[in-house]
N, C-alpha and C positions, 0 to 999 in steps of 0.2 A: 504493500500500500504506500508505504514512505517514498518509495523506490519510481512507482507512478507520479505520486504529486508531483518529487522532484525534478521527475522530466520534462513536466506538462511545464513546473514554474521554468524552468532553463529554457526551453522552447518559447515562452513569451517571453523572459526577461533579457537576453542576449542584445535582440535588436534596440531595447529601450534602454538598455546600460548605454551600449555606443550612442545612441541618439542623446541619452540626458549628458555623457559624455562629451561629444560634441558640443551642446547648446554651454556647457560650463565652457568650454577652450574659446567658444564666441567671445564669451563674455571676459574671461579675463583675458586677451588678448585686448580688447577695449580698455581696459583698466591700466595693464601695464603700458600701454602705447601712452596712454594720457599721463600717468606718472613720473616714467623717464622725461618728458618735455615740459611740464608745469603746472604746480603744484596748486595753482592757482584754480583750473581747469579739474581738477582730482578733486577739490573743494565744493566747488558747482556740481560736478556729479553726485557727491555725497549728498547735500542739500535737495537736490532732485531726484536722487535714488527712492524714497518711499514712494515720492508721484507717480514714477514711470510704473511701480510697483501696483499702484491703485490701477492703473490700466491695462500692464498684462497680467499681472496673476490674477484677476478677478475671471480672468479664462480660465483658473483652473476649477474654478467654480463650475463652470459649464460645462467644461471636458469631462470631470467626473461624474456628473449626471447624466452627461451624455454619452460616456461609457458605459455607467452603470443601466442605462436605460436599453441600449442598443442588446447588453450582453443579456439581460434576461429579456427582450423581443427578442432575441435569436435563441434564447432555449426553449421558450414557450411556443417561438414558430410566428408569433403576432409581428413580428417582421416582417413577412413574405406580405400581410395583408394590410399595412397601410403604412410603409416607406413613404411613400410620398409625402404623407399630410407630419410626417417625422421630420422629412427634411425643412418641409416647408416651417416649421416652428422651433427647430433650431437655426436656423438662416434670419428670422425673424427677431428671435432672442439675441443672437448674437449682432446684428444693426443696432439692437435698443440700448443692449448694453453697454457696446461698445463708445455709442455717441452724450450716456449718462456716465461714465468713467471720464469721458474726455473733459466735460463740462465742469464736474466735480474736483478734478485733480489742476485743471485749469484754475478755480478760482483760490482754490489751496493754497498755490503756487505763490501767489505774489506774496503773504505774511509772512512765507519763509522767509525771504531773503529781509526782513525790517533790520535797519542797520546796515545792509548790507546794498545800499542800491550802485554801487558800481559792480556787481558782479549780477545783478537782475537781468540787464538786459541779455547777458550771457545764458542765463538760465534756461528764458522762455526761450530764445534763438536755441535753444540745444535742445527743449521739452517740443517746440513746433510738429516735427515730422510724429510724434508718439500722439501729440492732440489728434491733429487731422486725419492717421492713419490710426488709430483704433479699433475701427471695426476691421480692418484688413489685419492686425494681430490678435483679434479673436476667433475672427476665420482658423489662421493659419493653426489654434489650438484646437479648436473645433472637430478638423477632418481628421486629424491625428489622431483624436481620441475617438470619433466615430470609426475608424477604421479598428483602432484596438478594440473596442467593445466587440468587434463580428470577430474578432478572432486575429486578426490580421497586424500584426507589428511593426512588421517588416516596411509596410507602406509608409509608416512615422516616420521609422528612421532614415529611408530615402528621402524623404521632405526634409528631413533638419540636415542631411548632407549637403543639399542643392542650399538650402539657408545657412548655412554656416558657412559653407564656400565663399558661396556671393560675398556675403560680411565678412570674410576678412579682406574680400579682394577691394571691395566698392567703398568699405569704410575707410580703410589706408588710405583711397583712392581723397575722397572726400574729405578725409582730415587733413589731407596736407593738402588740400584747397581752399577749406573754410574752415580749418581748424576745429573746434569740439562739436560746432553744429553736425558737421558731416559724419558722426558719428551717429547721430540720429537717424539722418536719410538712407548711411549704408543697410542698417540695420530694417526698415522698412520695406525699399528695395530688393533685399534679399529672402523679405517674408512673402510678399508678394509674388516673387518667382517663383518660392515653395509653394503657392496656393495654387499655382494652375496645375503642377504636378498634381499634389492631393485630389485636386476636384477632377481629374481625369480619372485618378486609380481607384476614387471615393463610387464615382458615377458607375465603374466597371463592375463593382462590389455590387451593385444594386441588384434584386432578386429581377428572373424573367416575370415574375407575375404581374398584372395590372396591378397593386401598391394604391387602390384609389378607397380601400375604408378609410375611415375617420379612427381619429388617435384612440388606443383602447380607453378605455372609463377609468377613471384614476391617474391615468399616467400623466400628464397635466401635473396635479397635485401631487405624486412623486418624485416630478421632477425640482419641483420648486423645492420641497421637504429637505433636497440635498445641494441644490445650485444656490439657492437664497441663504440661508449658515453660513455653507463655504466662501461664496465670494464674498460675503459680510466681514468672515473674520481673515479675507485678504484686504479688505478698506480698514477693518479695524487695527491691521500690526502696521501697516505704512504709518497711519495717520500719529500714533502713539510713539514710530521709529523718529517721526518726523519732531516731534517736542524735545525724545531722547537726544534725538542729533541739536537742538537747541539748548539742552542743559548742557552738553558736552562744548559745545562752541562757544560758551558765555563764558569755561572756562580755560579750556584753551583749543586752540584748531588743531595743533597735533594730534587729540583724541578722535577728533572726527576723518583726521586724513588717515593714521590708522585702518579705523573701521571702512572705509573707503576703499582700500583697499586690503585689508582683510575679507573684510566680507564678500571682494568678488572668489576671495579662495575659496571660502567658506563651504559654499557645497561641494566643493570636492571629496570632504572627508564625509559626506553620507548620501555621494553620490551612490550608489548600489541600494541603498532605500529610498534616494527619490525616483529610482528605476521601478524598482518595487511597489511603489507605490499605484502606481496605473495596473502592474499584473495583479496587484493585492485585488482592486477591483473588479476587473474583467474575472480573476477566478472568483472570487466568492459569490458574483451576482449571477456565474452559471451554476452556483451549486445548489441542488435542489434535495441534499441531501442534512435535514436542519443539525442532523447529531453530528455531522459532519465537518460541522465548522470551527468548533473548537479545537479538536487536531491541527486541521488545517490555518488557523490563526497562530496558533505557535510557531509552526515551520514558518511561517511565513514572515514571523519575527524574528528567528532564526538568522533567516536569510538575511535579511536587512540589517541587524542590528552586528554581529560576527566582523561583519567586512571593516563596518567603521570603527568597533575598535582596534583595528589589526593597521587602517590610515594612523587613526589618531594618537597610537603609539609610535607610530615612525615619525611623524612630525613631531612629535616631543622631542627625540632622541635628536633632530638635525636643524632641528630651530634657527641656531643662528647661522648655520649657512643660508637656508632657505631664505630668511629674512636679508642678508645682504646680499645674493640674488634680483631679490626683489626690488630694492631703493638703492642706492648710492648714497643716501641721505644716511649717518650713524645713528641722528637722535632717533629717526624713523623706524630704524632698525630696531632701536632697545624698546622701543615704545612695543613695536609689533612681537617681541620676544614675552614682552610681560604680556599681551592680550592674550598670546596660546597660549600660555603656561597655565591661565584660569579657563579659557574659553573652551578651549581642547577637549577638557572635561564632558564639555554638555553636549558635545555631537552625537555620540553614541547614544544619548536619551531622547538627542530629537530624534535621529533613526527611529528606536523604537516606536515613538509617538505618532511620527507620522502611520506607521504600519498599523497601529489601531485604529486611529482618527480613519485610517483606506477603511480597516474592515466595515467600521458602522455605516461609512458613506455607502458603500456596497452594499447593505444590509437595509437602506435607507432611511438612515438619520445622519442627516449633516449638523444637529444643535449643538452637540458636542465638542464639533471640530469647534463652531463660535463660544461656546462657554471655556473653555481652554483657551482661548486664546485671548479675550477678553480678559480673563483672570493675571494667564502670563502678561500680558503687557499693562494691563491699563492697573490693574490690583498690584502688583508686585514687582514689575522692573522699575515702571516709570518713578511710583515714590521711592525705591531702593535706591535709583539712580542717582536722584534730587540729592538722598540723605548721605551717600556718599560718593558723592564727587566734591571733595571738599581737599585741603590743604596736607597733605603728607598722606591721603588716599587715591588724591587725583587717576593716577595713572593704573590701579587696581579697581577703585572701587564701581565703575561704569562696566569693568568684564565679572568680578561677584555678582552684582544684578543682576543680569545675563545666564549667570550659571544660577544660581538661587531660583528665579522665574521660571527654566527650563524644565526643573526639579518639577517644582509645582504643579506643572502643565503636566507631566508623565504621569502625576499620580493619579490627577483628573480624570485621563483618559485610559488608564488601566481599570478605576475603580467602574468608568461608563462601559467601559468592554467588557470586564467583567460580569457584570449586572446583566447586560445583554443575551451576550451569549451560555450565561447559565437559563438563562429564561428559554430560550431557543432548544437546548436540550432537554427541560421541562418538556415542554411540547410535544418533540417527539417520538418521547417515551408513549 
């Protein structure tokens, strides 16, 4: 039995490791490009990193519902008989959402930068292309994850290859033309090259049937049950990251250029759980077997959680090389040496975290993902922060919050897993 599942998860997780793989090498390739040239420009992206944040991770809201939706219309077979009226209201959702992200993060935008108006205009010239082009990075999450839901992985990962290509070629291209804005544009650009792939190999997918019923009864309301939480508690951590990047800046900018670029490394060390994360989905919403799923939740935490500590003790061990590497800059270095030495700590818990937060969403409750996450940021880093970022903690005390909040969040979402899935075996017995 162990020996099955393990197959089944390697068969979808290969092509979403490389895929999440890839979209991380995009992204810090962005980071360090801006770094080595100025530090000024690495400030501005810090500042706007929760923004852009508001507008594409709120697709991962959609993606998981529209994974999970997809994978149990394909076990049930209610697939074959009304695809159509499917696409047509994920296509719908993602316009709506996409052009209320833009609106939102837009008007966000300007109170960041108070104090700071020589570096505004740089902001919005850099956040532009992520405004206008939002529903076109909802898309591109969209078809990826309706292709995983039917089963199909492999389609993702071609898409984020043709998109990560482009960006690194288009954005080079574009930074050293318009400097940080063109990082914007590459990035757009390359999404949108990936979406005509997708909607070619999405449309291939499509059943021979006429697809002309209406959406089954309920499905509507369970899609919302897991899209609405989740992109909730992706506006809920930007918006709260975005205050914490302001307590950190009032006292000094070293902290925030840090995290600037830390955190583009960041997901490296649990990347193979945010790979996981999408297979978490796709398999538990085909399981129709309800005793079944607590086995299958362990392994599956297993998986995810093993890898990052086995990163997150090799980064301890080589810290300060890796960190002067990274900057040329020493203070920058010692700075980034004390952030791992606390932060390091809490990856392997978000790993696991995340891999619950999949199971429920897959099981269809996304409230959980929002009550965790609300609690971690808004309850517990952001006052921890406040209280110690102060004078002979400075440089410590903003990565304790951080690890202290992550704690919190694990235990939330162990005790809602928990709860859940012994209820599920109740059943049926």
């Amino acid at each position: 039995m162990k020996n099955s599942i393990d197959r089944e998860i390697w068969r979808l997780l290969w092509p979403v490791l490389l895929l999440t793989l890839a979209q991380k090498l995009g992204s810090a390739f962005e980071g360090i490009l801006v770094s080595v040239n100025s530090s000024q420009e690495l400030a501005v992206m810090g500042i706007c990193g929760p923004y852009i944040t508001i507008i594409t991770t709120v697709s991962y809201g959609l993606g998981i519902a529209a994974n999970a939706a997809t994978g149990r219309a394909y076990a049930d077979r209610s697939w074959e008989a009304s695809h159509k009226a499917c696409v047509r209201a994920f296509l719908l959702l993602t316009l709506i959402s996409g052009l209320a992200m833009s609106l939102l993060a837009g008007a966000l935008l300007y109170p960041a930068f108070a104090g700071l108006s020589n570096m505004r205009s740089l902001g919005y010239l850099y956040m532009l292309p992520y405004l206008i082009g939002s529903p076109a990075l909802l898309l591109y999450s969209l078809l990826v994850s309706c292709t995983r839901g039917l089963g199909d992985t492999k389609s993702g990962m071609y898409m984020t290859f043709i998109s990560v290509s482009a960006q690194l070629i288009v954005s080079y291209m574009c930074y050293n033309a318009f400097d940080l804005p063109g990082i914007g544009w590459g990035t757009l650009i390359s999404r949108l090259a990936a979406c005509v792939y997708g909607a070619k190999r999405f449309k291939a997918m499509l059943p021979d049937t006429a697809g002309d019923a209406p959406l089954p009864k309920g499905a509507l309301n369970g899609f919302a049950a897991i899209a609405l939480p989740v992109s909730l508690s992706k506006a809920v951590s930007p918006t709260g990251n975005a205050l914490i990047n302001s307590l950190m800046l009032s006292f000094s900018p070293l902290l925030l250029s840090v995290k600037g670029l830390g955190g583009r490394l960041e997901p490296f060390f649990y990347l193979p759980a945010m790979a996981m994360c999408s297979v978490t989905v796709t398999v538990i919403s085909r399981e129709r077997d309800k005793a079944a799923i607590g086995p299958l939740c362990r392994r599956l935490c297993l998986w995810s959680t093993l890898p990052a500590v086995c990163l997150t003790a090799a980064a301890g061990l080589f810290s300060g090389g890796i960190w002067g590497l990274l900057t040329p800059d020493p203070e920058l270095a010692e700075a980034g040496m004390t952030y791992w030495s606390i932060c390091l700590c809490a990856y392997p818990m978000i790993a696991m975290e995340m891999t619950l937060t999949s199971v429920l969403q897959a099981l269809g409750s996304g409230f959980p993902t929002l009550a965790a996450t609300v609690i971690r940021v808004w309850a517990v880093q952001v006052p921890l922060t406040y209280l110690l970022t102060r004078p002979g903690m400075w440089q410590s005390g903003p990565w304790l919050a951080y690890l202290i909040s992550n704690a919190a969040s694990l235990a939330i979402c162990g005790i809602y897993a928990y709860s859940h899935i012994k209820k599920l075996s109740t059943e049926a017995i």
